[in-house]
N, C-alpha and C positions, 0 to 999 in steps of 0.2 A: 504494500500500500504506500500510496505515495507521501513522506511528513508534510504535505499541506491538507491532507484528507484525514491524518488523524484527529482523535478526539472531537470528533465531531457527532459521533455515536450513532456511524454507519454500522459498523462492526454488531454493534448492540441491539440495533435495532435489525438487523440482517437471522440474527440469532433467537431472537424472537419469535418476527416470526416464522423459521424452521419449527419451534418449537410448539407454537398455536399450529400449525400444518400438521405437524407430527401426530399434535395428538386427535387431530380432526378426521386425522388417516388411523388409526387404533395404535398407533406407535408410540410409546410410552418409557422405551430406553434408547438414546441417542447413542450412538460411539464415534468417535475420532482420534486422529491421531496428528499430533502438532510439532512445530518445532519447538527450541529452545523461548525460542524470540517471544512465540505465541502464547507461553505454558500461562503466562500471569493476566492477562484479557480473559482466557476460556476460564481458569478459575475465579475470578472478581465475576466473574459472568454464570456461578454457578454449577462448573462442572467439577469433575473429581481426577485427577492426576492419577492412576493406575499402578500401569508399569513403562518401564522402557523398551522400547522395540526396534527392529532393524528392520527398513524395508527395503528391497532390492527393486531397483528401477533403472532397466536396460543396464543392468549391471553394475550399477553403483549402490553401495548401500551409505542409507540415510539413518542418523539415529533419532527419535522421533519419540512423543510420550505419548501412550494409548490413555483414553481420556475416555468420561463417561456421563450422561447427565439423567437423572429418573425425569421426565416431560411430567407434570399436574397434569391429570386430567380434568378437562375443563369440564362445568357442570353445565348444560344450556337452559336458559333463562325461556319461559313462557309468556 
């Protein structure tokens, strides 16, 4: 992302709503996997820091933290 577009709570609001989607779709546990850079946004944002992983991409391996979020399920209003 580019530092004139941070903190602006694109990020935040992008993550949302995934999460209102998620659970509109019956999805109610998220997973990802971040880099270093990212680890402190996805947790101030609610998710859970796991473990470490390695992922191999066209042969390079990335080391990366598997991350996890439970979604509310929302209740709908009549």
């Amino acid at each position: 992302m580019s530092p004139n577009s941070r903190s602006q709570g694109i990020g935040r609001s992008l993550l949302a709503h995934l999460e209102r989607f998620a659970a509109t779709q019956g999805i109610f546990v998220l997973h990802l996997t971040s880099t270093d850079s990212a680890v402190g946004f996805y947790l101030q944002n609610g998710w859970r820091a796991e473990r470490k992983v390695i992922l191999n991409i066209l042969g390079v391996n990335f080391e990366e933290t598997y991350m996890v979020k439970r979604v509310k399920r929302r209740v709908e209003s009549k």
